[in-house]
C-alpha positions in Angstrom: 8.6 73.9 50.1 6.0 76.0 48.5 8.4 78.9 48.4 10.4 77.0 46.6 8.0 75.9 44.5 6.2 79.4 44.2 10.0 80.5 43.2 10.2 78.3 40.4 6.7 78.6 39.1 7.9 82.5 38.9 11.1 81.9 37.1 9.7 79.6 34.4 7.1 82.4 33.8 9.8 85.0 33.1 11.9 82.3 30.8 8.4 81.3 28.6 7.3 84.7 28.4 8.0 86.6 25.1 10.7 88.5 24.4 9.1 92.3 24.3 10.3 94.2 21.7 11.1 90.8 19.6 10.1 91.7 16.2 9.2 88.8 14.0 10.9 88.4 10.2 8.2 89.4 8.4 7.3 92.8 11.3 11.4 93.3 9.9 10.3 93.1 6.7 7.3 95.5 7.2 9.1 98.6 9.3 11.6 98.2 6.7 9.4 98.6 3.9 7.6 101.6 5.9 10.5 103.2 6.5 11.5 103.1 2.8 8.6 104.5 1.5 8.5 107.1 4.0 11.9 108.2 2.9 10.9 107.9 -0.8 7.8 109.7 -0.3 10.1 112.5 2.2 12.5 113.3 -0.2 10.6 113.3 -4.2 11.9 115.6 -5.9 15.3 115.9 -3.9 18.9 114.5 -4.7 20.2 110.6 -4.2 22.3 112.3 -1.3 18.9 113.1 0.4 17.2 109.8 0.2 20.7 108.6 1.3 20.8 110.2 4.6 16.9 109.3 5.2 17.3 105.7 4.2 20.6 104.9 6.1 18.7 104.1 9.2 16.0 102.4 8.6 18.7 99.7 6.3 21.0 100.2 9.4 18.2 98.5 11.5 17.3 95.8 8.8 20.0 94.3 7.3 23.5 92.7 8.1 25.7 94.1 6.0 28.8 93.0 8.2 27.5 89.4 7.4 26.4 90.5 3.9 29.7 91.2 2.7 31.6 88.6 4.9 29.7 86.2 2.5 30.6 88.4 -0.7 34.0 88.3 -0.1 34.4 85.2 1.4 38.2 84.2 1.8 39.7 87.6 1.4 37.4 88.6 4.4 39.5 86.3 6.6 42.4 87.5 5.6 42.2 90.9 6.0 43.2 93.0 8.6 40.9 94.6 11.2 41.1 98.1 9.5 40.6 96.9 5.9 37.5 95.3 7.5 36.5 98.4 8.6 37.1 100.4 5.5 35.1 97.8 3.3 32.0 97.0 5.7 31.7 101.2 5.2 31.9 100.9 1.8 29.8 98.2 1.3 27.3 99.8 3.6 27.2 103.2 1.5 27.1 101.4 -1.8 24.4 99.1 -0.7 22.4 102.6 1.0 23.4 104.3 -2.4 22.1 101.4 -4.5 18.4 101.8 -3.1 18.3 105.3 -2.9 18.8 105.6 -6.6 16.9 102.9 -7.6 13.7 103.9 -5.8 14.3 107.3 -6.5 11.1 107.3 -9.5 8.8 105.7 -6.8 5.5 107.7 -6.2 2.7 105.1 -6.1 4.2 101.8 -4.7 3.0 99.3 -2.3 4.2 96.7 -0.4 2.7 93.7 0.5 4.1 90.4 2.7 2.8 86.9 1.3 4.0 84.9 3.8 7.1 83.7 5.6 8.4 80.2 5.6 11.6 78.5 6.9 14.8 78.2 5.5 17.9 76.3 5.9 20.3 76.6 9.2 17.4 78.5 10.9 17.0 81.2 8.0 13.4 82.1 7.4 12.1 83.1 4.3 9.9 86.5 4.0 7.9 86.5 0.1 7.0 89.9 -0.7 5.5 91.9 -3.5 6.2 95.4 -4.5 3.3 97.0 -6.4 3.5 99.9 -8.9 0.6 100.8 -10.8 -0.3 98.0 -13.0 3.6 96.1 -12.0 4.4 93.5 -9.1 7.9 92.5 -8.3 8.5 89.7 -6.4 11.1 89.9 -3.0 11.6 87.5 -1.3 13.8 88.3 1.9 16.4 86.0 3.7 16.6 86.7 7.0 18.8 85.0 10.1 18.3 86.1 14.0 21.6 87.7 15.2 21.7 88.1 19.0 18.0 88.2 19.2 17.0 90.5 16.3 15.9 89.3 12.7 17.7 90.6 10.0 18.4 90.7 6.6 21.1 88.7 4.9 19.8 88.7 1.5 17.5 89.7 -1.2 16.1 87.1 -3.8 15.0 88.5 -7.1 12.6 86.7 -10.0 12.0 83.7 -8.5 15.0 82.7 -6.7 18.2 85.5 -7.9 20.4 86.5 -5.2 21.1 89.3 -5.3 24.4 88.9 -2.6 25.5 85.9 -5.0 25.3 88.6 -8.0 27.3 90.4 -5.7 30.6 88.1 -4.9 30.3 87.5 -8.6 31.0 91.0 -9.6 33.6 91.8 -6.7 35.4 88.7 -7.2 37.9 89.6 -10.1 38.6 93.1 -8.2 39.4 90.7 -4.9 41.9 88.9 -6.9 43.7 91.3 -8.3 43.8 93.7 -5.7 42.4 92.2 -2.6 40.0 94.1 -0.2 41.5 97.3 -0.5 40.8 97.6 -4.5 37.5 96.2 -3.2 37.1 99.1 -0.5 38.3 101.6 -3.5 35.8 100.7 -6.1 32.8 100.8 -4.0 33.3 103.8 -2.7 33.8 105.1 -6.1 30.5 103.2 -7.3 28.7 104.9 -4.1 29.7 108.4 -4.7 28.6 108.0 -8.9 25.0 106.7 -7.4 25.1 109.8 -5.2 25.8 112.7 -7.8 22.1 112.5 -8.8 
């Protein structure tokens, strides 16, 4: 009887105890942010190609871009074969990478900070944010869902409340209809390797 007991004592330990290694939403947030910076900061001076291949990884570990562009091309995703999958989650990856390496490419002095992280709907959580630079503050708020036991994220909101993946299916939605997710695949890549010639 009190093996038995002393058994089940044990087990419930090991089911309550944390998960180690679980990174909360806003600790994504954070090594995300330190990662960017540190590849900024690595690579002044150098080409967008340069702050690509830094930055891949540490967005690789953040955010779902399977998920991201599931979302952004909504029916067409569904429809597509397995390989055209394929070929537009690696587009939409490189554009997305391409996107932020270009964009932070003036960065010298930034900061970031995390407000605080509140819950969303369907288990989303909500990370507010604020990038400093110099006498400027932008506010990010990041959407974040757990996927098999790891936060990441899902979106970016922009001003106050702009989605930034919802800017997104708006602008591929015309090239989805008129050429489904193979015109789709085509013009990112092309958009990715314009970012990239810097």
């Amino acid at each position: 009887m009190y093996s038995t007991f002393r058994k089940l004592l044990l087990l419930s330990v090991v089911l309550l105890a944390p998960v180690p290694g679980l990174a909360s939403p806003a600790e994504t947030v954070e090594t995300y942010h330190d990662r960017l910076l540190r590849a900024v900061s690595d690579n002044r001076g150098q080409s967008d190609q340069a702050r690509f291949t830094s930055l891949a990884p540490a967005m690789d570990d953040a955010f779902d871009f399977e998920g991201m562009i599931k979302t952004a091309a909504g029916s067409y995703w569904a429809k597509a074969s397995p390989d055209e999958r394929a070929a537009l989650l690696s587009a939409f990856r490189r554009v997305s990478i391409a996107t932020y390496a270009d964009q932070f490419r003036e960065l010298t002095d930034g900061t970031f900070t995390i407000e605080m992280t509140r819950s969303g709907p369907r288990g989303l959580k909500l990370v507010q944010s604020r990038l400093n630079t110099g006498g400027d503050s932008v506010a990010l708020t990041y959407v974040v869902r757990e996927i098999r036991g790891e936060w990441r994220i899902i979106d970016v909101l922009l001003k106050g409340g702009i989605s930034e993946l919802a800017l997104r299916a708006s602008e591929y939605a015309g090239t989805l209809e008129s050429g489904g997710t193979e015109a789709l695949t085509k013009t990112l890549n092309a958009q990715a390797a314009s970012l990239l010639e810097n």
